[in-house]
N, C-alpha and C positions, 0 to 999 in steps of 0.2 A: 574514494569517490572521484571524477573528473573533475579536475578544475576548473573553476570557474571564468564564466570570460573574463581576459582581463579587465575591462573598463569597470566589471560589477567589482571587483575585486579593490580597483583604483576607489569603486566609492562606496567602500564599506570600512572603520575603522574601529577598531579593538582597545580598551583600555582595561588597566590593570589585571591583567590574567594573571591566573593560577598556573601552576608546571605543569600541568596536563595540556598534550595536544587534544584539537578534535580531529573528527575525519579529515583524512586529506584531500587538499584542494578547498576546503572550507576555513572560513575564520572562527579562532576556538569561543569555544564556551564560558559564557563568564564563573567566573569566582565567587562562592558565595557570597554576599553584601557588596556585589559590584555586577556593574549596569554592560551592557556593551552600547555603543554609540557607532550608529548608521544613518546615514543619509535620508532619507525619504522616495524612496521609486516610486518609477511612476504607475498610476494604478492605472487598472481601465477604465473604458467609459460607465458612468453610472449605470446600474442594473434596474431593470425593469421590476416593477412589482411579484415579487414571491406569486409560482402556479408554474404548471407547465402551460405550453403553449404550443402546436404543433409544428413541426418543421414540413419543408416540401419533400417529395415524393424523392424515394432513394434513385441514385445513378444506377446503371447496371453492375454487376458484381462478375467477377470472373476467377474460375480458379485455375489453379497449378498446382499438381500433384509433387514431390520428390519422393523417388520409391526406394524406400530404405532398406524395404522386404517386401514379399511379396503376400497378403493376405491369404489366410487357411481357408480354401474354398467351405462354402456352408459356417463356416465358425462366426457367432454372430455374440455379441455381449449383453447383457441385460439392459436395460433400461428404452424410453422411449425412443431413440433414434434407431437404437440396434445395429450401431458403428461395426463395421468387421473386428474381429479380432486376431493375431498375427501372431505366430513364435518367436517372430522380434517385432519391436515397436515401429511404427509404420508414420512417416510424419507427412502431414498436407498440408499444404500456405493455400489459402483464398483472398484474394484482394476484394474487398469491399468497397463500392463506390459511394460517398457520404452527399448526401442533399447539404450539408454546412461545414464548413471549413474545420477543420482538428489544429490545434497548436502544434508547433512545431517542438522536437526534442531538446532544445535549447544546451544548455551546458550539462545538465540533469544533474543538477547538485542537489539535497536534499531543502536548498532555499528556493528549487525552481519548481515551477508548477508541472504538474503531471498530465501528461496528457490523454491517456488515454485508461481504460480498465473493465475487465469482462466477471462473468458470473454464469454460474451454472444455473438453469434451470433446471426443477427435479424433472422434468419432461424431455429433457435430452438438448431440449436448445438453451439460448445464451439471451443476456442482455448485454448488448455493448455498449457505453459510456465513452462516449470522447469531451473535452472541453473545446470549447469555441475561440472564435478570437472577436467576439462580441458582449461578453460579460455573461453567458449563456454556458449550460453541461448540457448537451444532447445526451438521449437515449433512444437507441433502437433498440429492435427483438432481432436474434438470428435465426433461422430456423436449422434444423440438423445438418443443412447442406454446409454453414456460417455466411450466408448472404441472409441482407436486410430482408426482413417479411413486414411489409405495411408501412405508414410512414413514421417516421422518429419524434418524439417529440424535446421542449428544452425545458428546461429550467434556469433559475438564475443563481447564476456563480461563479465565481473567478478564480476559482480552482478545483481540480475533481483530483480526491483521495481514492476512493474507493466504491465496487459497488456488489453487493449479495443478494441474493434470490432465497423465493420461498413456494410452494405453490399458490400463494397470492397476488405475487409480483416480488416486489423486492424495496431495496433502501439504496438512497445513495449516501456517499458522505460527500459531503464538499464544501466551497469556503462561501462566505459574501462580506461585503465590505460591512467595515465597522468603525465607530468614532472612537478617537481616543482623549476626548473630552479638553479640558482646558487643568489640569494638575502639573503639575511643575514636578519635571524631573529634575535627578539631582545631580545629571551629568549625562552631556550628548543629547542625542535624538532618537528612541527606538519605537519604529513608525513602519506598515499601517497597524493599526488596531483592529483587525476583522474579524469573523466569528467562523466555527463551524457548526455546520446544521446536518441532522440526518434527516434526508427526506421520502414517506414512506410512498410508493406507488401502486396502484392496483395492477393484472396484467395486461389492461387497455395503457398503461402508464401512465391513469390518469392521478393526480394526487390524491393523496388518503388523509394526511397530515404530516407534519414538519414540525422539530423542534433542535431548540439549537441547545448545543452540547459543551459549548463555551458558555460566561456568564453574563456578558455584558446585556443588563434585562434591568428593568428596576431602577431605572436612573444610574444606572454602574457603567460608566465608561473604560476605554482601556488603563488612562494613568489614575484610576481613585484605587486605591488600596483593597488589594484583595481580588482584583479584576484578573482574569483568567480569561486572553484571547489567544487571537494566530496571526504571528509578526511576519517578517523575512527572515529569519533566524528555522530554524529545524521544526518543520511544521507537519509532516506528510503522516498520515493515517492511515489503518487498518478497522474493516467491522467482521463480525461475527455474530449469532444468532442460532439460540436452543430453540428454535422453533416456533417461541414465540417472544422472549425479550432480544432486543437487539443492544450488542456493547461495541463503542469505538473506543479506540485505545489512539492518539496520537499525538504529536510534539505542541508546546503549548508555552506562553510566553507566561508568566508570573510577576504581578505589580504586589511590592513590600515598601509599607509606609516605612518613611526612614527620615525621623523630626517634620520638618517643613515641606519635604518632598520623596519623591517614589524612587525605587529603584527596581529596574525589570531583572526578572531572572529567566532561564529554561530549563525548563522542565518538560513533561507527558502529563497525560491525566487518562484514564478511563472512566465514562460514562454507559450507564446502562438505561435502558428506552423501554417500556413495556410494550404489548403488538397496538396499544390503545393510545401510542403517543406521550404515554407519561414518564416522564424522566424518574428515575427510582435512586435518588443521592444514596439510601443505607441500602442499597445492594451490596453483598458484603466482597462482591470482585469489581466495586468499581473505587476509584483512590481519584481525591483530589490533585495528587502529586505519587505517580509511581517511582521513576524514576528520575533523577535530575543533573543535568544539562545531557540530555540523552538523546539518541535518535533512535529512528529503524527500528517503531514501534509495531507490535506482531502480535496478535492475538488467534484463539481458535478456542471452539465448543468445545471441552471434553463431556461426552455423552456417558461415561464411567465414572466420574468423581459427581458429574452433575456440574461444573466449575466453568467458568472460561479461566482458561491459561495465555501468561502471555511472557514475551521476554523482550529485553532491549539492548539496544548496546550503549553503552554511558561510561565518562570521563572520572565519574567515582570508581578509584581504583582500577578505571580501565577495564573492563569486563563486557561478556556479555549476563545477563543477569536478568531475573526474576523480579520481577515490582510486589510493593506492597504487601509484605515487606519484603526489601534487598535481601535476594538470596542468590551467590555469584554461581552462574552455571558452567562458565568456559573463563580463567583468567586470560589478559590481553597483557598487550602495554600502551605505554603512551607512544607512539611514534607515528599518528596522523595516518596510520592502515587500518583501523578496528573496522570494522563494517559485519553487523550481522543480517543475515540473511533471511528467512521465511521459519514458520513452525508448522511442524505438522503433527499428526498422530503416531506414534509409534505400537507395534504392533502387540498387543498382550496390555503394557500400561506404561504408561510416560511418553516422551513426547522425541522427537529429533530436531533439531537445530542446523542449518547451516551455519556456516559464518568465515570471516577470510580478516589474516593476519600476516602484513606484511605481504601482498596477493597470491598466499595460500590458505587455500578452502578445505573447510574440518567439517566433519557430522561428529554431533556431539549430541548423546543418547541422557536424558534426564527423569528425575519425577517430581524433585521437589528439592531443591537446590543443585550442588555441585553433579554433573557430569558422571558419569558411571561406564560409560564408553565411549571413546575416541575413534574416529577413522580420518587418518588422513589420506585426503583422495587422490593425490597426487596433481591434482588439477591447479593450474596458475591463475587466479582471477583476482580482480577485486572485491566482485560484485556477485553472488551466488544465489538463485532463485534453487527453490523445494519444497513439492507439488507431492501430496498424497497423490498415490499411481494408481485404480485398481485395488485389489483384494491383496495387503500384506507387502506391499512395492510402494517406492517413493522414489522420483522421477528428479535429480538434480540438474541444473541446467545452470551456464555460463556465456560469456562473451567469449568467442572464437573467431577469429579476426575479422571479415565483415558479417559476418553471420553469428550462431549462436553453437552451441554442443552441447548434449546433453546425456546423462548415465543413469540406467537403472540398477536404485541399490533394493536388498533387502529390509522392508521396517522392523525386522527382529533384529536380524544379526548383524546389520549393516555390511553386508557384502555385497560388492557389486554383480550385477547381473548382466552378461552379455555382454555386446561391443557398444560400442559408442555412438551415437547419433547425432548425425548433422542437420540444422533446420536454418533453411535459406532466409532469413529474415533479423532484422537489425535489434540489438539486446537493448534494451534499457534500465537504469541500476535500478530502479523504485516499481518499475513493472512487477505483476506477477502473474505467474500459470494459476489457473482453477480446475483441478478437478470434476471429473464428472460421474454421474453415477453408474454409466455404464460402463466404465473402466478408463476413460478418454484423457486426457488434461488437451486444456487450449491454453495461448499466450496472445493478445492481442501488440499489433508490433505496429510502425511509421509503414504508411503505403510507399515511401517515397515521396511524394504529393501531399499538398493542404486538402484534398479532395479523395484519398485512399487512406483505408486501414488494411494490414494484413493481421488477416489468423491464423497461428501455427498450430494445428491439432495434432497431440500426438496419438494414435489408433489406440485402443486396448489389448494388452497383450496378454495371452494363453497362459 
Protein backbone atom coordinates (compact mmCIF):
# COMPACT_ATOMS: atom_id res chain seq x y z
CA UNK A 1 0.00 0.00 0.00
CA UNK A 2 1.34 3.71 -0.26
CA UNK A 3 2.57 5.26 2.65
CA UNK A 4 0.98 7.27 4.36
CA UNK A 5 1.60 10.96 4.72
CA UNK A 6 3.98 11.39 7.01
CA UNK A 7 2.31 13.80 9.63
CA UNK A 8 -0.71 11.02 9.64
CA UNK A 9 1.80 8.55 10.39
CA UNK A 10 3.58 11.15 13.18
CA UNK A 11 0.16 10.94 14.76
CA UNK A 12 -0.94 7.47 14.82
CA UNK A 13 0.74 5.14 17.63
CA UNK A 14 0.92 1.30 18.02
CA UNK A 15 1.18 -0.47 21.25
CA UNK A 16 2.12 -3.93 22.08
CA UNK A 17 1.99 -5.70 18.63
CA UNK A 18 2.23 -9.19 17.68
CA UNK A 19 5.21 -10.42 15.06
CA UNK A 20 2.93 -9.98 12.15
CA UNK A 21 3.40 -6.89 9.90
CA UNK A 22 0.46 -5.26 8.24
CA UNK A 23 0.30 -3.73 4.86
CA UNK A 24 2.99 -1.60 4.07
CA UNK A 25 2.94 1.94 4.66
CA UNK A 26 0.37 1.17 7.20
CA UNK A 27 0.43 0.65 11.11
CA UNK A 28 0.13 -3.04 12.18
CA UNK A 29 -2.70 -4.59 13.50
CA UNK A 30 -3.27 -5.24 16.86
CA UNK A 31 -2.79 -8.46 18.80
CA UNK A 32 -5.27 -10.37 20.15
CA UNK A 33 -6.38 -8.72 23.92
CA UNK A 34 -4.56 -5.50 22.71
CA UNK A 35 -6.04 -2.08 21.73
CA UNK A 36 -4.01 0.15 19.26
CA UNK A 37 -3.93 3.86 20.42
CA UNK A 38 -4.48 6.82 17.79
CA UNK A 39 -5.04 10.19 18.14
CA UNK A 40 -8.44 11.43 17.23
CA UNK A 41 -8.58 13.15 13.43
CA UNK A 42 -10.25 15.41 12.39
CA UNK A 43 -13.62 14.64 11.18
CA UNK A 44 -15.85 16.74 8.92
CA UNK A 45 -18.29 19.14 9.28
CA UNK A 46 -21.62 17.60 10.80
CA UNK A 47 -23.86 15.85 8.27
CA UNK A 48 -27.05 16.85 7.41
CA UNK A 49 -30.08 14.72 8.16
CA UNK A 50 -30.05 11.19 6.36
CA UNK A 51 -32.32 11.52 2.47
CA UNK A 52 -30.77 12.47 -0.68
CA UNK A 53 -31.00 15.84 -1.69
CA UNK A 54 -30.31 17.11 -5.17
CA UNK A 55 -27.31 18.56 -6.40
CA UNK A 56 -27.10 21.21 -9.37
CA UNK A 57 -27.04 20.57 -12.89
CA UNK A 58 -23.88 18.63 -14.41
CA UNK A 59 -20.64 20.74 -15.98
CA UNK A 60 -20.31 19.67 -19.42
CA UNK A 61 -18.40 16.26 -20.12
CA UNK A 62 -15.95 15.69 -22.80
CA UNK A 63 -14.21 12.65 -24.14
CA UNK A 64 -10.92 11.25 -25.37
CA UNK A 65 -10.73 8.22 -27.20
CA UNK A 66 -7.07 6.18 -26.92
CA UNK A 67 -7.09 3.63 -29.90
CA UNK A 68 -5.62 0.53 -28.82
CA UNK A 69 -7.34 -1.17 -31.97
CA UNK A 70 -9.42 -0.40 -34.08
CA UNK A 71 -13.18 -1.67 -33.89
CA UNK A 72 -14.78 -4.65 -36.12
CA UNK A 73 -16.80 -2.75 -38.33
CA UNK A 74 -20.80 -3.98 -37.68
CA UNK A 75 -19.53 -6.05 -34.63
CA UNK A 76 -21.83 -4.92 -31.98
CA UNK A 77 -22.08 -6.86 -28.22
CA UNK A 78 -25.27 -7.47 -26.44
CA UNK A 79 -26.65 -5.60 -23.94
CA UNK A 80 -28.36 -2.14 -23.88
CA UNK A 81 -25.66 0.26 -25.18
CA UNK A 82 -24.55 -2.19 -27.85
CA UNK A 83 -20.63 -0.89 -27.28
CA UNK A 84 -18.55 -2.01 -30.37
CA UNK A 85 -16.84 -5.02 -30.07
CA UNK A 86 -13.04 -5.40 -31.28
CA UNK A 87 -10.41 -8.40 -31.81
CA UNK A 88 -8.45 -6.64 -29.15
CA UNK A 89 -9.75 -4.56 -26.31
CA UNK A 90 -10.25 -1.09 -27.19
CA UNK A 91 -10.01 1.46 -24.25
CA UNK A 92 -11.83 5.17 -23.92
CA UNK A 93 -11.21 7.86 -21.11
CA UNK A 94 -14.31 10.37 -20.89
CA UNK A 95 -13.72 13.23 -18.46
CA UNK A 96 -16.83 13.91 -16.65
CA UNK A 97 -17.61 17.51 -15.42
CA UNK A 98 -19.15 17.15 -11.69
CA UNK A 99 -21.89 19.87 -10.39
CA UNK A 100 -19.83 19.18 -6.53
CA UNK A 101 -16.39 18.74 -5.75
CA UNK A 102 -14.97 14.86 -5.49
CA UNK A 103 -12.22 14.34 -2.77
CA UNK A 104 -9.10 14.20 -3.63
CA UNK A 105 -6.82 10.74 -3.86
CA UNK A 106 -5.03 11.60 -0.62
CA UNK A 107 -2.31 8.97 0.32
CA UNK A 108 -4.83 6.00 -0.57
CA UNK A 109 -4.04 3.89 2.35
CA UNK A 110 -6.76 1.61 3.25
CA UNK A 111 -7.39 4.25 6.53
CA UNK A 112 -8.01 6.82 3.79
CA UNK A 113 -11.40 7.59 2.31
CA UNK A 114 -12.19 6.48 -1.05
CA UNK A 115 -13.28 8.69 -3.33
CA UNK A 116 -14.83 7.65 -5.90
CA UNK A 117 -16.77 4.25 -7.44
CA UNK A 118 -19.04 3.00 -10.41
CA UNK A 119 -21.66 0.32 -11.05
CA UNK A 120 -23.15 -1.24 -13.82
CA UNK A 121 -26.37 -0.84 -14.79
CA UNK A 122 -28.17 -3.94 -16.39
CA UNK A 123 -29.23 -1.30 -19.27
CA UNK A 124 -25.90 -0.70 -20.37
CA UNK A 125 -25.23 2.74 -18.35
CA UNK A 126 -23.54 3.34 -14.83
CA UNK A 127 -24.19 4.98 -11.57
CA UNK A 128 -21.19 7.08 -10.54
CA UNK A 129 -20.54 7.83 -6.83
CA UNK A 130 -18.01 10.26 -5.75
CA UNK A 131 -17.71 11.66 -2.05
CA UNK A 132 -17.81 15.29 -1.43
CA UNK A 133 -15.73 17.42 0.75
CA UNK A 134 -19.01 18.50 2.48
CA UNK A 135 -19.93 15.36 4.58
CA UNK A 136 -22.15 14.41 1.38
CA UNK A 137 -21.65 10.95 -1.30
CA UNK A 138 -22.96 12.36 -4.70
CA UNK A 139 -24.75 10.14 -7.10
CA UNK A 140 -25.19 10.65 -10.77
CA UNK A 141 -26.54 8.30 -13.86
CA UNK A 142 -24.10 7.82 -16.91
CA UNK A 143 -25.53 7.16 -19.90
CA UNK A 144 -23.82 4.65 -22.47
CA UNK A 145 -21.73 7.56 -23.82
CA UNK A 146 -20.21 7.83 -19.61
CA UNK A 147 -21.35 11.59 -19.46
CA UNK A 148 -23.70 12.70 -16.63
CA UNK A 149 -27.70 12.31 -17.74
CA UNK A 150 -29.77 14.58 -15.42
CA UNK A 151 -28.76 16.14 -12.35
CA UNK A 152 -27.00 14.07 -9.30
CA UNK A 153 -28.21 13.86 -6.32
CA UNK A 154 -26.33 13.60 -2.39
CA UNK A 155 -26.62 11.79 0.35
CA UNK A 156 -24.90 12.08 3.78
CA UNK A 157 -21.67 10.52 4.49
CA UNK A 158 -18.10 10.91 5.13
CA UNK A 159 -16.93 8.19 3.27
CA UNK A 160 -18.11 6.12 0.05
CA UNK A 161 -17.01 2.24 0.02
CA UNK A 162 -18.88 1.08 -2.62
CA UNK A 163 -21.76 1.10 -5.01
CA UNK A 164 -24.09 -1.74 -7.10
CA UNK A 165 -27.02 -1.59 -9.50
CA UNK A 166 -30.01 -3.45 -10.06
CA UNK A 167 -32.88 -2.85 -12.56
CA UNK A 168 -34.30 -0.87 -9.74
CA UNK A 169 -31.61 1.43 -9.05
CA UNK A 170 -29.10 0.35 -6.69
CA UNK A 171 -27.33 0.65 -3.08
CA UNK A 172 -24.72 2.40 -1.89
CA UNK A 173 -22.33 1.62 0.99
CA UNK A 174 -20.77 4.40 2.92
CA UNK A 175 -19.83 5.76 6.24
CA UNK A 176 -21.59 8.53 8.73
CA UNK A 177 -20.33 9.70 11.84
CA UNK A 178 -20.94 7.79 14.99
CA UNK A 179 -20.65 8.25 19.00
CA UNK A 180 -18.42 6.50 20.88
CA UNK A 181 -20.11 7.10 24.02
CA UNK A 182 -18.44 7.63 27.39
CA UNK A 183 -16.73 3.70 28.32
CA UNK A 184 -13.25 3.71 29.37
CA UNK A 185 -10.80 2.31 27.48
CA UNK A 186 -8.03 0.33 28.68
CA UNK A 187 -5.26 2.01 26.98
CA UNK A 188 -4.77 4.84 24.32
CA UNK A 189 -7.49 6.49 22.19
CA UNK A 190 -9.27 4.48 19.24
CA UNK A 191 -11.43 7.29 17.85
CA UNK A 192 -13.95 8.07 15.50
CA UNK A 193 -16.74 5.61 16.20
CA UNK A 194 -18.93 5.79 12.95
CA UNK A 195 -21.24 3.48 11.36
CA UNK A 196 -21.80 2.12 8.01
CA UNK A 197 -25.14 2.18 6.21
CA UNK A 198 -26.34 0.63 2.84
CA UNK A 199 -28.38 2.98 1.31
CA UNK A 200 -31.13 1.63 -1.08
CA UNK A 201 -32.04 4.12 -4.23
CA UNK A 202 -34.79 3.97 -6.87
CA UNK A 203 -33.60 4.82 -10.59
CA UNK A 204 -34.75 8.56 -9.98
CA UNK A 205 -32.14 8.02 -7.01
CA UNK A 206 -34.60 8.87 -5.02
CA UNK A 207 -34.31 6.89 -1.37
CA UNK A 208 -36.07 3.58 -0.81
CA UNK A 209 -34.60 2.89 2.54
CA UNK A 210 -31.43 2.70 4.61
CA UNK A 211 -29.99 0.67 7.07
CA UNK A 212 -26.95 0.50 8.79
CA UNK A 213 -24.78 -2.48 8.90
CA UNK A 214 -22.67 -1.62 11.77
CA UNK A 215 -24.36 -1.97 15.37
CA UNK A 216 -24.30 1.03 17.10
CA UNK A 217 -28.42 1.24 17.59
CA UNK A 218 -30.09 0.52 20.98
CA UNK A 219 -28.19 2.74 23.18
CA UNK A 220 -24.81 0.69 22.03
CA UNK A 221 -22.17 3.17 21.50
CA UNK A 222 -18.67 2.52 20.13
CA UNK A 223 -16.71 1.76 23.57
CA UNK A 224 -19.79 -0.42 25.33
CA UNK A 225 -18.93 -4.07 24.79
CA UNK A 226 -19.81 -5.68 21.93
CA UNK A 227 -20.12 -2.58 19.66
CA UNK A 228 -19.15 -3.23 16.06
CA UNK A 229 -18.18 0.20 14.19
CA UNK A 230 -15.82 2.06 11.55
CA UNK A 231 -12.55 3.62 13.08
CA UNK A 232 -9.33 4.99 11.24
CA UNK A 233 -7.87 1.71 11.26
CA UNK A 234 -8.77 -0.88 7.95
CA UNK A 235 -12.26 0.16 7.10
CA UNK A 236 -12.97 -0.04 3.21
CA UNK A 237 -15.88 -2.22 1.87
CA UNK A 238 -17.23 -4.34 -0.83
CA UNK A 239 -21.27 -4.99 -1.72
CA UNK A 240 -22.84 -7.59 -3.89
CA UNK A 241 -26.40 -8.64 -4.54
CA UNK A 242 -28.44 -12.17 -5.79
CA UNK A 243 -30.85 -10.00 -7.19
CA UNK A 244 -32.57 -9.48 -4.46
CA UNK A 245 -30.72 -9.57 -0.88
CA UNK A 246 -27.96 -7.34 -0.79
CA UNK A 247 -24.31 -8.38 1.32
CA UNK A 248 -21.47 -5.91 2.43
CA UNK A 249 -18.44 -7.52 3.42
CA UNK A 250 -15.94 -4.76 5.01
CA UNK A 251 -13.20 -3.74 7.74
CA UNK A 252 -14.70 -3.24 11.05
CA UNK A 253 -13.38 -2.17 14.58
CA UNK A 254 -14.43 -4.59 17.54
CA UNK A 255 -15.12 -3.43 21.34
CA UNK A 256 -14.24 -6.52 24.11
CA UNK A 257 -15.01 -5.84 27.65
CA UNK A 258 -11.97 -6.50 29.55
CA UNK A 259 -12.72 -6.06 33.69
CA UNK A 260 -13.38 -2.37 34.08
CA UNK A 261 -12.74 -1.26 30.49
CA UNK A 262 -12.79 -2.00 26.60
CA UNK A 263 -10.31 -3.00 24.31
CA UNK A 264 -10.84 -2.44 20.38
CA UNK A 265 -9.75 -4.96 17.99
CA UNK A 266 -9.90 -5.41 13.96
CA UNK A 267 -11.64 -7.23 12.26
CA UNK A 268 -14.47 -7.50 8.82
CA UNK A 269 -17.87 -8.50 9.25
CA UNK A 270 -20.50 -9.36 6.49
CA UNK A 271 -23.94 -8.36 6.65
CA UNK A 272 -26.78 -9.37 4.47
CA UNK A 273 -30.03 -6.70 3.71
CA UNK A 274 -33.09 -8.22 2.35
CA UNK A 275 -34.47 -5.97 -1.14
CA UNK A 276 -37.23 -4.74 1.81
CA UNK A 277 -34.39 -3.17 3.94
CA UNK A 278 -34.25 -5.91 6.57
CA UNK A 279 -31.06 -6.76 7.97
CA UNK A 280 -31.10 -10.94 7.98
CA UNK A 281 -28.13 -11.56 11.06
CA UNK A 282 -28.87 -15.77 10.47
CA UNK A 283 -28.12 -15.44 6.75
CA UNK A 284 -25.84 -18.18 6.78
CA UNK A 285 -22.98 -16.12 4.58
CA UNK A 286 -23.02 -13.39 6.64
CA UNK A 287 -20.37 -13.50 10.02
CA UNK A 288 -20.19 -11.24 12.76
CA UNK A 289 -16.34 -11.49 12.51
CA UNK A 290 -14.91 -13.17 9.29
CA UNK A 291 -11.74 -12.36 9.29
CA UNK A 292 -9.40 -10.76 11.84
CA UNK A 293 -7.18 -7.86 11.78
CA UNK A 294 -7.79 -8.10 8.05
CA UNK A 295 -8.21 -5.96 5.14
CA UNK A 296 -9.17 -5.91 1.37
CA UNK A 297 -12.44 -7.18 2.00
CA UNK A 298 -14.00 -8.85 -1.47
CA UNK A 299 -17.16 -10.34 -1.93
CA UNK A 300 -19.27 -11.62 -5.22
CA UNK A 301 -22.70 -13.41 -6.02
CA UNK A 302 -22.15 -17.05 -6.99
CA UNK A 303 -25.28 -17.60 -8.97
CA UNK A 304 -24.15 -21.72 -9.03
CA UNK A 305 -23.72 -22.52 -5.45
CA UNK A 306 -26.62 -19.99 -4.77
CA UNK A 307 -23.62 -18.41 -1.99
CA UNK A 308 -21.96 -15.08 -1.85
CA UNK A 309 -18.21 -15.78 -1.72
CA UNK A 310 -15.67 -13.70 -0.33
CA UNK A 311 -11.89 -13.55 0.60
CA UNK A 312 -9.56 -11.30 2.57
CA UNK A 313 -6.12 -10.70 3.07
CA UNK A 314 -5.28 -10.96 7.14
CA UNK A 315 -2.28 -10.95 9.37
CA UNK A 316 -3.49 -14.56 10.70
CA UNK A 317 -0.82 -16.50 9.26
CA UNK A 318 -0.54 -13.99 6.73
CA UNK A 319 -2.65 -15.19 3.91
CA UNK A 320 -5.10 -14.52 1.66
CA UNK A 321 -8.13 -16.47 2.85
CA UNK A 322 -11.68 -17.40 3.03
CA UNK A 323 -13.88 -15.98 6.13
CA UNK A 324 -16.27 -17.83 8.09
CA UNK A 325 -14.69 -20.17 8.58
CA UNK A 326 -10.81 -19.42 7.84
CA UNK A 327 -9.99 -21.40 4.98
CA UNK A 328 -6.26 -20.20 3.47
CA UNK A 329 -6.54 -19.66 -0.24
CA UNK A 330 -2.98 -18.36 -1.38
CA UNK A 331 -0.20 -18.63 1.72
CA UNK A 332 1.76 -14.99 2.19
CA UNK A 333 4.27 -13.81 4.62
CA UNK A 334 4.56 -11.22 7.09
CA UNK A 335 6.68 -8.64 5.46
CA UNK A 336 4.26 -5.54 5.21
CA UNK A 337 3.57 -6.61 1.02
CA UNK A 338 0.33 -8.88 1.31
CA UNK A 339 -2.27 -6.96 -0.48
CA UNK A 340 -5.16 -8.89 -2.08
CA UNK A 341 -6.83 -7.82 -4.94
CA UNK A 342 -10.46 -8.20 -6.52
CA UNK A 343 -12.65 -11.64 -6.85
CA UNK A 344 -14.21 -12.68 -9.66
CA UNK A 345 -16.13 -15.67 -11.21
CA UNK A 346 -14.20 -18.34 -12.68
CA UNK A 347 -15.22 -20.11 -15.58
CA UNK A 348 -16.95 -23.68 -15.12
CA UNK A 349 -16.82 -23.25 -11.00
CA UNK A 350 -14.68 -21.52 -8.37
CA UNK A 351 -13.70 -18.31 -8.26
CA UNK A 352 -10.05 -16.18 -9.32
CA UNK A 353 -8.17 -14.14 -7.10
CA UNK A 354 -5.66 -11.55 -7.64
CA UNK A 355 -3.29 -10.55 -5.18
CA UNK A 356 0.56 -9.14 -4.87
CA UNK A 357 3.52 -10.41 -2.70
CA UNK A 358 6.31 -8.51 -2.16
CA UNK A 359 4.91 -6.28 -5.71
CA UNK A 360 4.31 -9.52 -7.47
CA UNK A 361 0.87 -10.13 -8.70
CA UNK A 362 -0.62 -13.94 -8.77
CA UNK A 363 -4.16 -15.26 -10.10
CA UNK A 364 -4.92 -17.82 -7.91
CA UNK A 365 -7.81 -20.31 -9.22
CA UNK A 366 -9.98 -21.62 -5.92
CA UNK A 367 -13.55 -23.20 -4.84
CA UNK A 368 -13.33 -23.82 -1.37
CA UNK A 369 -10.14 -23.27 0.36
CA UNK A 370 -6.53 -23.77 -0.78
CA UNK A 371 -5.63 -22.65 -4.35
CA UNK A 372 -5.77 -25.32 -7.21
CA UNK A 373 -3.95 -23.01 -9.64
CA UNK A 374 -1.34 -20.50 -9.79
CA UNK A 375 -0.32 -17.96 -12.47
CA UNK A 376 2.23 -15.87 -11.96
CA UNK A 377 1.94 -12.82 -14.32
CA UNK A 378 4.96 -11.62 -14.37
CA UNK A 379 3.64 -8.13 -13.73
CA UNK A 380 5.31 -5.84 -10.84
CA UNK A 381 2.73 -4.02 -8.67
CA UNK A 382 1.45 -3.54 -5.43
CA UNK A 383 -1.89 -2.98 -5.94
CA UNK A 384 -3.79 -5.50 -8.58
CA UNK A 385 -7.50 -4.76 -9.72
CA UNK A 386 -9.69 -8.04 -11.60
CA UNK A 387 -12.84 -7.43 -13.54
CA UNK A 388 -15.01 -10.18 -14.95
CA UNK A 389 -14.28 -9.39 -18.98
CA UNK A 390 -17.07 -10.59 -21.12
CA UNK A 391 -18.08 -14.28 -21.91
CA UNK A 392 -15.19 -16.63 -20.25
CA UNK A 393 -12.30 -13.60 -19.98
CA UNK A 394 -11.20 -11.58 -16.81
CA UNK A 395 -9.48 -8.31 -17.38
CA UNK A 396 -6.36 -7.69 -14.73
CA UNK A 397 -5.26 -4.33 -14.57
CA UNK A 398 -2.39 -2.47 -12.59
CA UNK A 399 -0.33 0.84 -11.81
CA UNK A 400 1.92 1.51 -14.75
CA UNK A 401 3.82 4.45 -14.14
CA UNK A 402 1.48 7.59 -14.63
CA UNK A 403 -1.26 5.66 -16.11
CA UNK A 404 -2.52 2.13 -15.64
CA UNK A 405 -1.93 -1.43 -17.88
CA UNK A 406 -3.91 -3.94 -18.22
CA UNK A 407 -3.99 -8.03 -19.62
CA UNK A 408 -6.56 -10.10 -20.72
CA UNK A 409 -6.45 -13.58 -19.03
CA UNK A 410 -8.50 -16.68 -19.74
CA UNK A 411 -11.30 -17.66 -16.62
CA UNK A 412 -10.64 -21.18 -17.31
CA UNK A 413 -7.26 -21.76 -17.83
CA UNK A 414 -5.77 -18.53 -16.83
CA UNK A 415 -3.83 -17.88 -19.85
CA UNK A 416 -3.21 -14.63 -20.97
CA UNK A 417 -4.73 -13.31 -23.88
CA UNK A 418 -3.33 -10.89 -26.35
CA UNK A 419 -1.00 -7.89 -25.78
CA UNK A 420 -1.14 -5.63 -23.24
CA UNK A 421 -3.27 -2.59 -22.79
CA UNK A 422 -2.46 0.93 -21.88
CA UNK A 423 -5.24 3.26 -20.21
CA UNK A 424 -4.35 6.94 -19.88
CA UNK A 425 -5.73 7.47 -16.53
CA UNK A 426 -4.31 7.48 -12.82
CA UNK A 427 -4.71 3.88 -10.63
CA UNK A 428 -5.88 3.97 -7.39
CA UNK A 429 -5.11 0.89 -4.84
CA UNK A 430 -9.00 0.54 -3.32
CA UNK A 431 -10.69 1.55 -6.77
CA UNK A 432 -12.33 -0.99 -8.94
CA UNK A 433 -13.37 -1.90 -12.68
CA UNK A 434 -17.21 -3.11 -12.93
CA UNK A 435 -18.20 -5.22 -15.43
CA UNK A 436 -20.88 -4.92 -17.79
CA UNK A 437 -23.16 -6.83 -19.47
CA UNK A 438 -22.50 -6.18 -22.74
CA UNK A 439 -18.90 -7.33 -22.47
CA UNK A 440 -17.57 -3.75 -21.45
CA UNK A 441 -15.56 -3.20 -17.82
CA UNK A 442 -15.28 0.60 -16.86
CA UNK A 443 -12.78 2.18 -13.95
CA UNK A 444 -13.82 5.24 -12.67
CA UNK A 445 -10.31 7.49 -12.09
CA UNK A 446 -9.23 11.49 -10.54
CA UNK A 447 -10.09 14.05 -13.46
CA UNK A 448 -7.15 15.81 -12.43
CA UNK A 449 -9.49 18.59 -10.82
CA UNK A 450 -11.95 18.64 -7.57
CA UNK A 451 -14.50 19.32 -10.37
CA UNK A 452 -13.61 16.18 -13.06
CA UNK A 453 -13.84 12.41 -12.94
CA UNK A 454 -12.52 10.25 -15.71
CA UNK A 455 -13.98 6.88 -17.03
CA UNK A 456 -11.74 4.37 -18.44
CA UNK A 457 -13.94 1.89 -20.49
CA UNK A 458 -12.54 -0.97 -21.84
CA UNK A 459 -14.74 -1.96 -25.36
CA UNK A 460 -15.85 -5.73 -25.52
CA UNK A 461 -13.91 -7.87 -27.19
CA UNK A 462 -14.77 -10.75 -29.92
Amino acid sequence: MRALLAASVAALAVVAMGACSSPAGESAAPAPGQQVAAGSPALPPAASAPGSTPASAPAPSASVSAPAAAATPGAKAAGGCARPAAAKPVAKVTTVGLPAKVAGYGSEGDTENLPMAIAARPDGGSWLAWLGTGGKVHLGRLGCDDELSGAPVSFTGIDLQDVQADADGGVLLLTRKGDCGGGSLCGGASSPCNTMHMIRFDNSGKLVWERQVTNLTGGRTGYDDGARFIWWYQHHGRLATNGSDWAAYFGVAITVKNGSCVDIHQGDRIQVVSANGKLLPNHEDAAEVGCSHAWNSRIVWDPRTRRFAAVCATDNECRIAQPNPYRTVAAGTCDGTLFGGDLVLAEGKGYWTAWSQGGQVRLERFTTGKSTSTVRTGVASAHPHLVSYGTGRMLLSWQSGSGMAAQVYDAGTGKAVGGRLTLAVKDHSYQAFKSYADGSAAYPATGGSTTTIKIARVFPQV
